[in-house]
C-alpha positions in Angstrom: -57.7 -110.3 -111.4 -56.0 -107.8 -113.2 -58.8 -105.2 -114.6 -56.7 -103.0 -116.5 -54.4 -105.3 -118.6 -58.0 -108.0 -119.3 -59.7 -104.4 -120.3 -57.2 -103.3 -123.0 -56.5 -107.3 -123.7 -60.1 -107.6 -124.7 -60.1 -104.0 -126.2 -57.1 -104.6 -128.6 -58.3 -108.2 -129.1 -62.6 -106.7 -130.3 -60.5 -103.9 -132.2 -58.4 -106.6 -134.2 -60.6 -109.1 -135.6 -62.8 -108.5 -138.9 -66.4 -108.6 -139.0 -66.2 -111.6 -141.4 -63.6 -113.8 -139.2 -66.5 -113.8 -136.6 -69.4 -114.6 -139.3 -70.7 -111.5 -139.5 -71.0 -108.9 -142.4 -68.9 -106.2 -143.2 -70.7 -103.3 -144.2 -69.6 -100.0 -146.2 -70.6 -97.5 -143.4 -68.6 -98.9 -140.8 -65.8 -96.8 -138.9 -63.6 -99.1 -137.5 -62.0 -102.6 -139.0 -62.7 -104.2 -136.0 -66.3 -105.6 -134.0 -68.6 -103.4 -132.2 -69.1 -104.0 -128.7 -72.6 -104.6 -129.2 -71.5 -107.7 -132.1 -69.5 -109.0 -128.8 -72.1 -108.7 -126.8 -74.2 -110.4 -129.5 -71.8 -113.2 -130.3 -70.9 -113.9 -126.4 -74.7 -113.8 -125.3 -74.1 -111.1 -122.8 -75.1 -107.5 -122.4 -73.4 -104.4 -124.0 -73.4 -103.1 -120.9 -71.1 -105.8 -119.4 -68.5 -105.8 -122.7 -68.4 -101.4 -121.5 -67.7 -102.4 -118.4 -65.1 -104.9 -118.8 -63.8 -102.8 -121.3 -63.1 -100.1 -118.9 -62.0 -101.9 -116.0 -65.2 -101.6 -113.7 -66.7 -105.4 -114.0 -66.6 -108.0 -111.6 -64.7 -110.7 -112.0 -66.1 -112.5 -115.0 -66.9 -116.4 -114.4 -65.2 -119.0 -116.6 -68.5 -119.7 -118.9 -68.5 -115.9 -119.9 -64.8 -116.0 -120.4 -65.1 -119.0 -122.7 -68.1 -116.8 -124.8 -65.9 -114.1 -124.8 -62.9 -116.2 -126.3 -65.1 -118.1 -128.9 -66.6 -114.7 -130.2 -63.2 -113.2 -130.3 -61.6 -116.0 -131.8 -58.8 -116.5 -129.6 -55.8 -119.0 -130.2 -55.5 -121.1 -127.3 -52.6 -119.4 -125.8 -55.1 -116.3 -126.0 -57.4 -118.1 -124.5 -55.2 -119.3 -121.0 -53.9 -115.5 -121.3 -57.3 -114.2 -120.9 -58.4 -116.7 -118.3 -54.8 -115.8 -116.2 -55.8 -112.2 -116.7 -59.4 -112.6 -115.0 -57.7 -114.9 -112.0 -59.0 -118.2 -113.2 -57.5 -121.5 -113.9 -57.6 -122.3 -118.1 -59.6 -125.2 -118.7 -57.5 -128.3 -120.4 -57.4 -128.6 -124.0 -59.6 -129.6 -126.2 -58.6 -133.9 -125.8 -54.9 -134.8 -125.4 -52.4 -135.0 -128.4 -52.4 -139.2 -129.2 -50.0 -138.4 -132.0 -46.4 -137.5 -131.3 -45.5 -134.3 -132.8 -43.7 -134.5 -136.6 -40.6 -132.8 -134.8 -40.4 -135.1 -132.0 -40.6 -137.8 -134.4 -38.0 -136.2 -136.9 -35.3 -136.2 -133.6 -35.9 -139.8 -132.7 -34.1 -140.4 -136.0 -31.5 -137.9 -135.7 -29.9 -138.9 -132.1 -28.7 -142.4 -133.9 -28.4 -145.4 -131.6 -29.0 -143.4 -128.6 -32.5 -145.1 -126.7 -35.0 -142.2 -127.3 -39.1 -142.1 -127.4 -41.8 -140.1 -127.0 -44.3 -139.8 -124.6 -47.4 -138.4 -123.6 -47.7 -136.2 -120.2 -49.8 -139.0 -118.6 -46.6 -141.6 -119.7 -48.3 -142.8 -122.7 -45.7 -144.1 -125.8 -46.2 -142.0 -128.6 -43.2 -142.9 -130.4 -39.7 -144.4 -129.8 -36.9 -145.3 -132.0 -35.3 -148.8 -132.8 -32.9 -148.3 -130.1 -35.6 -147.5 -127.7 -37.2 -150.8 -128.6 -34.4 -153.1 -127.5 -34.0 -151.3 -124.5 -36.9 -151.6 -123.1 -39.5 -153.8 -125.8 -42.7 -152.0 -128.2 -44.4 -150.4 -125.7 -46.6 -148.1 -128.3 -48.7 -151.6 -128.5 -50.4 -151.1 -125.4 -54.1 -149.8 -124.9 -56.5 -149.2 -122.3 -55.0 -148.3 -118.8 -52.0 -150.4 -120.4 -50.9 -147.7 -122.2 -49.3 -145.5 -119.0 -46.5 -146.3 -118.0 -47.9 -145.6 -114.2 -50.7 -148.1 -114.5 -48.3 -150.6 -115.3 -45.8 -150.0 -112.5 -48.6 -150.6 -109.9 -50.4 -153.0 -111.5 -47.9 -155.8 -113.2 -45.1 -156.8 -111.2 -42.7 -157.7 -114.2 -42.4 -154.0 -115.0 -41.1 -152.8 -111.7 -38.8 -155.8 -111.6 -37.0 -154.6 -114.6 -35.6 -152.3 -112.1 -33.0 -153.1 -109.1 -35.3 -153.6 -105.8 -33.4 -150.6 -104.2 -34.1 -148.3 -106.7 -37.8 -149.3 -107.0 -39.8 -147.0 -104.3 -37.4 -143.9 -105.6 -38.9 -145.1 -109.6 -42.7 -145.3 -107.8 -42.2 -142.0 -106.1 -41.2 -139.9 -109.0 -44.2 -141.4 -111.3 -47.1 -140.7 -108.7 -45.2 -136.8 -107.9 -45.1 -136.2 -111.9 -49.1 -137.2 -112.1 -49.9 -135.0 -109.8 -48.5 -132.3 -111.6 -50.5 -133.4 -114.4 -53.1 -133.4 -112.7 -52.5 -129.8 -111.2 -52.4 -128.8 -115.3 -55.1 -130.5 -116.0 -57.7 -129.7 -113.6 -60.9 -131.7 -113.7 -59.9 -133.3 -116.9 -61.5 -136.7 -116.9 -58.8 -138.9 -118.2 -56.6 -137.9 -115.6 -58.9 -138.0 -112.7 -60.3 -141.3 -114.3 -57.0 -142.2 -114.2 -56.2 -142.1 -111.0 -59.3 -143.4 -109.2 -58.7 -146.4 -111.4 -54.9 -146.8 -109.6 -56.0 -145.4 -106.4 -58.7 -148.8 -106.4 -56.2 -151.1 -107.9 -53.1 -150.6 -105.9 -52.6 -149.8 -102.0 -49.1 -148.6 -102.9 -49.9 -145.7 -105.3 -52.9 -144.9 -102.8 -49.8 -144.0 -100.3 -48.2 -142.3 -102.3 -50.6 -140.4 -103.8 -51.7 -139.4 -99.8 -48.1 -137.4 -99.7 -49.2 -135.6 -103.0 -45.8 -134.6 -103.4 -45.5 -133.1 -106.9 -42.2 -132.8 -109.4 -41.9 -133.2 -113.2 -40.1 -135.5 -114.9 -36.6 -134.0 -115.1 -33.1 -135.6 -115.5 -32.3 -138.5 -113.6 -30.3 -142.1 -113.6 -31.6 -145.2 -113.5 -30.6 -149.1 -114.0 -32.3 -151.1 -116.3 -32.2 -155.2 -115.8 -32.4 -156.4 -119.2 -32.9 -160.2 -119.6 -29.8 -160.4 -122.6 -27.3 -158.0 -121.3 -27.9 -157.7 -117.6 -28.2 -154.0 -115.8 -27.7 -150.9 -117.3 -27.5 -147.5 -115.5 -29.3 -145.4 -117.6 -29.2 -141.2 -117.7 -32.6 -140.7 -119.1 -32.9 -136.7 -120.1 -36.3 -135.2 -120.4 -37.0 -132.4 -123.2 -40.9 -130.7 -123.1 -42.9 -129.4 -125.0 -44.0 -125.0 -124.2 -47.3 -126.5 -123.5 -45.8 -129.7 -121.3 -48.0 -131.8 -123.5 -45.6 -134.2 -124.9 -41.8 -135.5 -123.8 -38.6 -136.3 -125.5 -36.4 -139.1 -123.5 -33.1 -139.5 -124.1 -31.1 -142.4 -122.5 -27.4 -142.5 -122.7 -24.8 -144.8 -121.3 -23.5 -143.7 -117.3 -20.9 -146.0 -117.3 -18.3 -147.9 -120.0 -20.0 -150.8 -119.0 -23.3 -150.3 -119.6 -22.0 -148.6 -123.3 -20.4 -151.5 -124.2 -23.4 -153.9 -123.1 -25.7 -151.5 -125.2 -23.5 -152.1 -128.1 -23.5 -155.9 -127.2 -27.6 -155.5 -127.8 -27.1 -154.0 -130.8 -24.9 -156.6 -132.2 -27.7 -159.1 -131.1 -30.3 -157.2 -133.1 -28.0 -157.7 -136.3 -27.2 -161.5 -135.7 -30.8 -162.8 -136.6 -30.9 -160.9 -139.6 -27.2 -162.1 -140.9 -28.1 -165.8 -140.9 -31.7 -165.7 -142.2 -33.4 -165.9 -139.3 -37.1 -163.7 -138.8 -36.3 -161.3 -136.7 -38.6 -160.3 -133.3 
């Protein structure tokens, strides 16, 4: 806990915002722009005497409910917020619900890298978004739902999906999905899709119960792998990872490791076109 920065945070923070941000009025005879300790107190629901003392440095270490009080009476973005919470020693609690939209920006950039396969996902592996290229890669997979929509559930649950993948490179694939949950779940502490989530897998497959008992944990970086598509045959992939600050969403980039596999993704492309050149619906 660090009692000197959380007392001139909360200080500066009380001294900044208007009387009439937090619902209260503003009247002619007052001295400072800012909220009187006792409106804090007031707003938060705890004594005056505890906003002194945590003012000057001499509290104990406030719990996350009064934290939250404090943070809704203060108004606090939610990067003031986790700031707050870091500066008292606690964890932040998750955001409010996870983002089910991709971000406008993420979405602009799926249309900007071209033919390169690109979408975008959730933290938990959902598909928010992905661009035509993306689609013949790897298929629509934005038309999931339930546990359908991670990609994590999948990979334990139906078999097709790890087969799309060579069989040596398959416990590598499982290994590096179960480690990047567990950082999620580290983020989101006690959230209750995530730890839904998991007991749902844990129940469902014996192989993600192993290797969620090594509880090793990495996120999703850069890193190569083949794809066995049923028209062009394999594809070594290098899939690129961009995050958001708050690691909420994900940008995947995949692009070509070898001439062969460019000139088979160009092949698919081609393939696309052919239906539409003779009249034929296309899928």
């Amino acid at each position: 806990m660090e009692r000197d920065q959380l007392a001139d945070f909360l200080r500066r923070r009380r001294e900044a915002i208007r009387p009439a941000e937090a619902g209260l009025a503003e009247s002619p005879r007052r001295r400072t722009a800012g909220l009187r300790r006792e409106e804090v107190a007031l707003l938060a629901g705890v004594s005056v005497d505890y906003v002194v003392r945590l003012e000057q440095g001499r509290s104990s270490q406030p719990s996350p409910q009064v934290l939250g009080a404090l943070a809704r009476a203060l108004r606090l973005s939610e990067d003031e917020r986790d700031h707050l919470f870091h500066l008292a020693g606690h964890r932040p609690p998750p955001a409010e619900g996870p983002a089910r939209a991709a971000r406008a920006g993420l979405v602009r950039l799926l249309g900007l890298v071209g033919d390169t396969p690109a979408l975008v996902l959730s933290d938990l592996g959902e598909v928010l978004a992905q661009n035509r290229a993306a689609v013949l890669l790897m298929g629509d997979c934005t038309r999931f739902t339930g546990d359908r929509r991670y990609l994590v559930f999948r990979w334990f649950t139906e078999p097709a999906v790890s087969a799309a993948h060579p069989p040596e490179e398959r416990e590598e694939n499982a290994r590096r999905l179960v480690a990047d949950l567990r950082a999620v779940a580290g983020r989101r502490c006690g959230d209750p899709e995530v730890t839904g989530l998991v007991a749902r897998l844990r129940a469902a497959s014996p192989d993600f119960r192993r290797l969620w008992s090594a509880h090793e944990v990495a996120i999703r970086r850069a890193d190569r792998k083949t794809l066995l598509h049923p028209r062009v045959g394999p594809l070594r992939m290098d899939c690129e990872t961009l995050v958001t600050p708050d690691l909420g969403q994900q940008l995947l980039l995949f692009t070509p490791a070898d001439p062969e596999t460019r000139d088979r993704l160009a092949l698919l492309r081609v393939l696309d076109t052919e239906p539409q050149a003779t009249g034929a619906p296309t899928r």
